[in-house]
Every structure is written in structure tokens, then in C-alpha cells.
MOPAC internal coordinates of N, CA, C and O (Angstrom, degrees):
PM7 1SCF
backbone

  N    0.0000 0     0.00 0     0.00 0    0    0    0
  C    1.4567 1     0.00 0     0.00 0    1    0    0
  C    1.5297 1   107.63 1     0.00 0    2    1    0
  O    1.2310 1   121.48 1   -42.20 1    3    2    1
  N    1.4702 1   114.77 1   137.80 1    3    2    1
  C    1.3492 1   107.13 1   179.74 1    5    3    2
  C    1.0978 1   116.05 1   -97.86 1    6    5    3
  O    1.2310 1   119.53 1     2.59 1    7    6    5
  N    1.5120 1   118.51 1  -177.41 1    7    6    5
  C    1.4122 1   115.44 1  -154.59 1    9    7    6
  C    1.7061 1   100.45 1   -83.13 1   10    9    7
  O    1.2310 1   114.44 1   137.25 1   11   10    9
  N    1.4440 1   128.13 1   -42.75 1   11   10    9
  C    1.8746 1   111.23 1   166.33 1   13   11   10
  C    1.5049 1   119.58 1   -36.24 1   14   13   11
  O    1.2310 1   116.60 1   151.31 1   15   14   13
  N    1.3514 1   124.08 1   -28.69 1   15   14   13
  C    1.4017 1   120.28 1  -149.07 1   17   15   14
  C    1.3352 1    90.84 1  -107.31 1   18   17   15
  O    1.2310 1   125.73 1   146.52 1   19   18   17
  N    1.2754 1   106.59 1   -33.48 1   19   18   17
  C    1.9984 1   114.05 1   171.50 1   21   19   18
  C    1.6417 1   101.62 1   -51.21 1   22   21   19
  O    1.2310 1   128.10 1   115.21 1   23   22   21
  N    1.4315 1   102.01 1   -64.79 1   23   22   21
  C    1.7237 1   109.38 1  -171.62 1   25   23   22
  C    1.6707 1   107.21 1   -46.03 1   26   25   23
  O    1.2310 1   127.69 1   121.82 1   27   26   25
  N    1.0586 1   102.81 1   -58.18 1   27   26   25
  C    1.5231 1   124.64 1  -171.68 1   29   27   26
  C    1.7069 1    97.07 1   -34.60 1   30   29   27
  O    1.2310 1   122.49 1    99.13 1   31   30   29
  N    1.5075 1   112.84 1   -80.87 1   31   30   29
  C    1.0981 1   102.86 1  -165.07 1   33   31   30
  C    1.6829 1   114.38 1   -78.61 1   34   33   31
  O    1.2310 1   115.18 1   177.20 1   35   34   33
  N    0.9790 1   126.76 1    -2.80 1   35   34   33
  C    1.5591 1   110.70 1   166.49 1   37   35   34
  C    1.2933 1   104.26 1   -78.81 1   38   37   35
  O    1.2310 1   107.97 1   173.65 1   39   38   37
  N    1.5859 1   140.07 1    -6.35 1   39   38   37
  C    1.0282 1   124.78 1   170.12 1   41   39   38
  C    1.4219 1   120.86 1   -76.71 1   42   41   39
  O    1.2310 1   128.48 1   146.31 1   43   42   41
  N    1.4958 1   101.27 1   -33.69 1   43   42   41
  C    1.4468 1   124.72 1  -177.19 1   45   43   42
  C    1.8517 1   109.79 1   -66.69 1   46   45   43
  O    1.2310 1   127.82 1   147.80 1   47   46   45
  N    1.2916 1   102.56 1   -32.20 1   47   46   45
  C    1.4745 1   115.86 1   175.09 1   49   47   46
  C    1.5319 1   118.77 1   -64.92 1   50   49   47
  O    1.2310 1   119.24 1   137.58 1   51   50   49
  N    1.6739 1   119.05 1   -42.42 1   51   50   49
  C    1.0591 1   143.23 1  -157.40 1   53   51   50
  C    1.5772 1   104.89 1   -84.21 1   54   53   51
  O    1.2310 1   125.73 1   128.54 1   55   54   53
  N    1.5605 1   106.59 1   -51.46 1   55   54   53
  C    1.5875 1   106.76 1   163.76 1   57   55   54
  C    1.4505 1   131.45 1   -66.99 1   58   57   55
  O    1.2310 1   124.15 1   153.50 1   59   58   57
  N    1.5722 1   109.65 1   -26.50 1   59   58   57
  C    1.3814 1   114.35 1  -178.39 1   61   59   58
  C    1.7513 1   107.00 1   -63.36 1   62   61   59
  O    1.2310 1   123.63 1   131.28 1   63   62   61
  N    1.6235 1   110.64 1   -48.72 1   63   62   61
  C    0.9804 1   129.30 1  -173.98 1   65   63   62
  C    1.8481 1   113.81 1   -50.38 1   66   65   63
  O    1.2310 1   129.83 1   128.97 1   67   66   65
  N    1.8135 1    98.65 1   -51.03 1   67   66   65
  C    1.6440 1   112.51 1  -179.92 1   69   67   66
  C    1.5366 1   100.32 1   -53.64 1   70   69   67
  O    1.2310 1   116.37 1   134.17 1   71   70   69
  N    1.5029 1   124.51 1   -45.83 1   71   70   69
  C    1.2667 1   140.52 1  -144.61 1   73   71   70
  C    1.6391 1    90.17 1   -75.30 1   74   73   71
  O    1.2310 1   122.17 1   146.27 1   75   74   73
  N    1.3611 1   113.45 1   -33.73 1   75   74   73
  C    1.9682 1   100.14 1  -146.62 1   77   75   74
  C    2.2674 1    71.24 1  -112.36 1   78   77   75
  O    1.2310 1   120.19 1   161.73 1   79   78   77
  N    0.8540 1   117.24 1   -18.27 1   79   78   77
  C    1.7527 1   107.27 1   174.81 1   81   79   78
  C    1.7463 1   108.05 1   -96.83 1   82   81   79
  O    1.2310 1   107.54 1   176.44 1   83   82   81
  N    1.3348 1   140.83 1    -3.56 1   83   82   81
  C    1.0786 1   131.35 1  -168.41 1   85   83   82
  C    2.0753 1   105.87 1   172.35 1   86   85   83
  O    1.2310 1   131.83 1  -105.03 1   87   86   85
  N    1.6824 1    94.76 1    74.97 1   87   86   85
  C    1.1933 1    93.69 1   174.43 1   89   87   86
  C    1.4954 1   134.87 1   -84.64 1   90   89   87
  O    1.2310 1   136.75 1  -171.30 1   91   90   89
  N    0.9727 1    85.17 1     8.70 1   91   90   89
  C    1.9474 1   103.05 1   176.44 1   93   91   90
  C    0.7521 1   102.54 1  -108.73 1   94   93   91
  O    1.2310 1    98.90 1   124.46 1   95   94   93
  N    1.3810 1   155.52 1   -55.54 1   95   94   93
  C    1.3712 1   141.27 1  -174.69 1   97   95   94
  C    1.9214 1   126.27 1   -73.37 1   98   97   95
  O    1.2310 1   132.42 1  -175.28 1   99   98   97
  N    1.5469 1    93.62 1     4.72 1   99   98   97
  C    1.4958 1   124.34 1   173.95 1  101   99   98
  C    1.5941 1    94.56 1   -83.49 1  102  101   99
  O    1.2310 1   133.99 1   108.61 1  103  102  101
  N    1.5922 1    90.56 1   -71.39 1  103  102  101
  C    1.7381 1    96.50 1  -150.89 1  105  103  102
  C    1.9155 1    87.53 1   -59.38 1  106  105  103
  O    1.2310 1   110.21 1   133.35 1  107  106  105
  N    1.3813 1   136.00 1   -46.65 1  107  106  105
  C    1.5597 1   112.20 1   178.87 1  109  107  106
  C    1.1971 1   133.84 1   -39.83 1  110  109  107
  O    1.2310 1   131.76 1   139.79 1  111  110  109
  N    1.4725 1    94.90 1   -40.21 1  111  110  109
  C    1.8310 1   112.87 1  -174.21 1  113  111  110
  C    1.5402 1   102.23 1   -62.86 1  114  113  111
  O    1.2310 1   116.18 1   150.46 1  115  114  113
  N    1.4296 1   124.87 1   -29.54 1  115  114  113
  C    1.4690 1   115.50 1  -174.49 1  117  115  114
  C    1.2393 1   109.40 1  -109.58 1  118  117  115
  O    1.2310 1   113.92 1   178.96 1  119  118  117
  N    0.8327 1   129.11 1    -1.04 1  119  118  117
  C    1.3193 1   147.72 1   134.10 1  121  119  118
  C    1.4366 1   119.53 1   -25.27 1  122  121  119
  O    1.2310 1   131.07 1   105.16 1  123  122  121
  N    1.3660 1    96.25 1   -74.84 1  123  122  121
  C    1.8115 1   111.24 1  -178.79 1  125  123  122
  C    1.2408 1   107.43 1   -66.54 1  126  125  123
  O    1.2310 1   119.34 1   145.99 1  127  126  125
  N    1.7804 1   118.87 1   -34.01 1  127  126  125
  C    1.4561 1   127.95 1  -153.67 1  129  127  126
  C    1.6658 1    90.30 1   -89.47 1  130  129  127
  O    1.2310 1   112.26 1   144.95 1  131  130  129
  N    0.9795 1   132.21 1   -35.05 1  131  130  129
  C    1.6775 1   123.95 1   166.88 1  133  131  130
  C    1.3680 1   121.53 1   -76.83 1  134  133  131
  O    1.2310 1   122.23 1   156.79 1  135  134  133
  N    1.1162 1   113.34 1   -23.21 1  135  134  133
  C    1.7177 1   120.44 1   159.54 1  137  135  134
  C    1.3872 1   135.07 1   -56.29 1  138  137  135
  O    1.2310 1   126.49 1   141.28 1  139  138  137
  N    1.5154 1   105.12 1   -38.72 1  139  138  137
  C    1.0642 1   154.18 1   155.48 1  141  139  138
  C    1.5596 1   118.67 1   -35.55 1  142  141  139
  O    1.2310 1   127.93 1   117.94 1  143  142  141
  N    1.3628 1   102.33 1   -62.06 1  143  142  141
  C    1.5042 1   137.55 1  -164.20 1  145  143  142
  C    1.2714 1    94.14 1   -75.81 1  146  145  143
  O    1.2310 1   117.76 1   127.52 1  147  146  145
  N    1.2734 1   121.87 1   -52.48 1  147  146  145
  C    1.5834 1   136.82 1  -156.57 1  149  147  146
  C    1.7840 1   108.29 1   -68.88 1  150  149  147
  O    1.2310 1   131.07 1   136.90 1  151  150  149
  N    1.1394 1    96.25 1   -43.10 1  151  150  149
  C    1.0929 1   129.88 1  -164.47 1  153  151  150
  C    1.9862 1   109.98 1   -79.86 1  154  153  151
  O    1.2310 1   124.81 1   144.08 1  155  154  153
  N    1.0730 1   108.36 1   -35.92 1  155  154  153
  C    1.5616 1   135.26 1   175.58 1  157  155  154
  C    1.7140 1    92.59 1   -72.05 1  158  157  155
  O    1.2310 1   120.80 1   106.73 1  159  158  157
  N    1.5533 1   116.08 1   -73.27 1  159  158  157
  C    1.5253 1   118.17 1  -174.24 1  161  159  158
  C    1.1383 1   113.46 1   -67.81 1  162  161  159
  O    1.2310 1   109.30 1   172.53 1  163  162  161
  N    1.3998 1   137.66 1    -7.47 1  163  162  161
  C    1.5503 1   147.58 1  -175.96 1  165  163  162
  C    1.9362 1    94.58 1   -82.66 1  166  165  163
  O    1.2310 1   129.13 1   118.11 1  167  166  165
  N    1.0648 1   100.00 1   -61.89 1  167  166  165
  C    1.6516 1   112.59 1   173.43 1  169  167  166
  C    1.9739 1   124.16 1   -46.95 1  170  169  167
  O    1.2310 1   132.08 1   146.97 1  171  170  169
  N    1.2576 1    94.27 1   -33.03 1  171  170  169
  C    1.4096 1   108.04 1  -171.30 1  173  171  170
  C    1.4114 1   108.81 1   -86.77 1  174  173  171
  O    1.2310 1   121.07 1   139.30 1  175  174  173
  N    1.4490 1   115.56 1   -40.70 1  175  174  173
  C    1.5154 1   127.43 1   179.20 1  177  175  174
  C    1.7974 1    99.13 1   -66.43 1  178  177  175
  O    1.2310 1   107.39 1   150.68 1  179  178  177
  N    1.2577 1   141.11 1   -29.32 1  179  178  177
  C    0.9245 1   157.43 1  -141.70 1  181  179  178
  C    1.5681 1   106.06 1   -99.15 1  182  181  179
  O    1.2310 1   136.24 1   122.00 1  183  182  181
  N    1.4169 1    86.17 1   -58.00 1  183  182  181
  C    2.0211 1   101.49 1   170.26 1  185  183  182
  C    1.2709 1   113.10 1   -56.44 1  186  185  183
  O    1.2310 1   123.57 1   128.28 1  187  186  185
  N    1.3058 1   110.76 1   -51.72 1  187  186  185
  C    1.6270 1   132.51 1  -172.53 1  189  187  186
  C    1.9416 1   111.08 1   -54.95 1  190  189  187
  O    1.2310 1   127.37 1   120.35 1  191  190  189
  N    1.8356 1   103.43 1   -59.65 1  191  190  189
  C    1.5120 1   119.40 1   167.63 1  193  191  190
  C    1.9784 1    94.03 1   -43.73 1  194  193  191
  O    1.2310 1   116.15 1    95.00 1  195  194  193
  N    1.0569 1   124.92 1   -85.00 1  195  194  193
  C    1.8307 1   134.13 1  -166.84 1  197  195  194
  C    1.0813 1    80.74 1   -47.62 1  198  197  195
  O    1.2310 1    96.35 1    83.48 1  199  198  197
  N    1.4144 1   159.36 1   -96.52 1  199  198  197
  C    1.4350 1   140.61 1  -133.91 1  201  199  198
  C    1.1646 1   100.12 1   -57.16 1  202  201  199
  O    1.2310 1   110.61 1   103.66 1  203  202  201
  N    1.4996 1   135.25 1   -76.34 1  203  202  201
  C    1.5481 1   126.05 1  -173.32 1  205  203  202
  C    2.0321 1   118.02 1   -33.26 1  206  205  203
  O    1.2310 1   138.68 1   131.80 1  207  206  205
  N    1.7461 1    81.40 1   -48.20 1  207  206  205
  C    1.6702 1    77.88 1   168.26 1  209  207  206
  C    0.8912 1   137.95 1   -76.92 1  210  209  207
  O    1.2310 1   115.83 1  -172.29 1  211  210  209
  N    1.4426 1   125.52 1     7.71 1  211  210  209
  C    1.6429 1   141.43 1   170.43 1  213  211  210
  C    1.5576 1   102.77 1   -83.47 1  214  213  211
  O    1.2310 1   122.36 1   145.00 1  215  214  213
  N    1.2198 1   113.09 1   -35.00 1  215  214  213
  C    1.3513 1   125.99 1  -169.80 1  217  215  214
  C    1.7090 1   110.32 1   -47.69 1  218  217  215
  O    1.2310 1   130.08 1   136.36 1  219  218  217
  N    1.2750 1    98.16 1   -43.64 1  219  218  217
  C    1.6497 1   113.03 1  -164.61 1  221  219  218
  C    1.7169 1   101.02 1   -46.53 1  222  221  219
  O    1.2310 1   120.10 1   180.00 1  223  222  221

């Protein structure tokens, strides 16, 4: 087994485990972590719009 497919599933192990021992403090964490996310690509599109419009 190589080492992606190694990573892969101990990650997959690690969440199943958080998920079935602490499902609220899962669903927050992705919660924040897509909020997060949103919030990161909201910013970038933003930089990107002002640079083009500097361009003029």
C-alpha cells in the first residue's frame, strides 16, 4: 500500500471515529472550516476584481 492511500485512510479512520465519539464538535469544526473557506475565496475574488480594476 502506498503512502497516499496509507494517509487517506487513517484520515478516513480518524473522522469516522470523531464522528461516531463526538458529533457536535465535528459538525462545528466544519462548520467554521467552510466558513472559513468561504470567506478565504470571497477575499481572493475581491483582490483579483481591484487588480483588474487598477488595470484600467
Amino acid at each position: 500500500m502506498d503512502a497516499k492511500k496509507l494517509i487517506a485512510l487513517v484520515v478516513i479512520v480518524f473522522l469516522g471515529f470523531w464522528m461516531f465519539t463526538d458529533p457536535a464538535s465535528l459538525a462545528d469544526t466544519s462548520k467554521s472550516a467552510a466558513s472559513g473557506g468561504w470567506d478565504l475565496t470571497t477575499e481572493a475574488f475581491s483582490g483579483v476584481i481591484d487588480f483588474v480594476g487598477a488595470m484600467d
